[in-house]
C-alpha positions as CSV (number, residue, x, y, z in Angstrom):
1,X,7.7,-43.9,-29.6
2,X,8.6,-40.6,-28.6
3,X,9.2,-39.7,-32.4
4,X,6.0,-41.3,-33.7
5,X,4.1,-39.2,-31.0
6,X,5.7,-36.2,-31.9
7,X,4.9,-36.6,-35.4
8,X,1.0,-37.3,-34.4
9,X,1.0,-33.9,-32.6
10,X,2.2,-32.4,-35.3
11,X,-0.2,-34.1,-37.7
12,X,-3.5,-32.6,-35.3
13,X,-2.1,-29.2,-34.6
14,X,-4.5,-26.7,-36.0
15,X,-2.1,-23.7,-34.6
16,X,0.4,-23.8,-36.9
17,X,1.4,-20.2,-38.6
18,X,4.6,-19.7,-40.5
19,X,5.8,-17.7,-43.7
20,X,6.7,-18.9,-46.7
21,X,10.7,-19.5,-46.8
22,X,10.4,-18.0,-50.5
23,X,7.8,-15.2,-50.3
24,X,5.6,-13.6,-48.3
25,X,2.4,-15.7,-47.7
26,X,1.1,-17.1,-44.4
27,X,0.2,-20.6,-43.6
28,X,-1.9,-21.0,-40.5
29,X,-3.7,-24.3,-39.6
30,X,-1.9,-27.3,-41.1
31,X,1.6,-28.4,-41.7
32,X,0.6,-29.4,-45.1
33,X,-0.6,-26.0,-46.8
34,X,2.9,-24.6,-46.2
35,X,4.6,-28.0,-47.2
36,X,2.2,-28.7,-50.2
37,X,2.9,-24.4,-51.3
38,X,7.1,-24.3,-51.7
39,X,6.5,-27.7,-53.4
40,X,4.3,-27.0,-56.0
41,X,4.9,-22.7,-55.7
42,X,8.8,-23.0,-55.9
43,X,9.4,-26.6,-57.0
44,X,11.2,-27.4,-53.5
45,X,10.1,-30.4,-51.9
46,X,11.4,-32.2,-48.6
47,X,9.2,-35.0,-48.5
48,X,5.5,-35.9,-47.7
49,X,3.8,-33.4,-45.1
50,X,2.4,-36.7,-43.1
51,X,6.0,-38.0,-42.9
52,X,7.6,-34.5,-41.5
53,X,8.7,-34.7,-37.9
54,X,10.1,-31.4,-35.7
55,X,8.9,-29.5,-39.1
56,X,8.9,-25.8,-36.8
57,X,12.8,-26.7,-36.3
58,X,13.7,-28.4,-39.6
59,X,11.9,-25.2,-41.3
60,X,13.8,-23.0,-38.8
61,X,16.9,-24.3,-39.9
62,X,16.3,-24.7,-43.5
63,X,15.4,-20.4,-42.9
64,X,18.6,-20.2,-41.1
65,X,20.6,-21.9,-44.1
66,X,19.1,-19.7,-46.4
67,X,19.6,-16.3,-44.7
């Protein structure tokens, strides 16, 4: 439940803001702009924005791995 709730959260935040892990561009609002970008920008893909739980930590880390 806690998960699922998580996930919901994440689904109506409107304050979202991160770069792009390949360039420079700024998503604010929705998870889904950034998400939706790197997949059809730079052909990388980690799954359906609706289905992307803890996505400010799972982007974190993919930044970290990349670094």
């Amino acid at each position: 439940e806690e998960v699922l709730e998580q996930q919901q959260k994440e689904r109506e935040d409107c304050y979202f803001s991160h770069i792009c892990l390949f360039c420079s561009e700024e998503f604010t609002g929705n998870r889904a702009s950034l998400l939706n970008h790197m997949a059809r920008e730079h052909s990388f893909s980690i799954g359906l924005p609706d289905n992307i739980v803890y996505c400010n930590e799972f982007l974190d880390t993919l930044q970290h791995k990349l670094d």
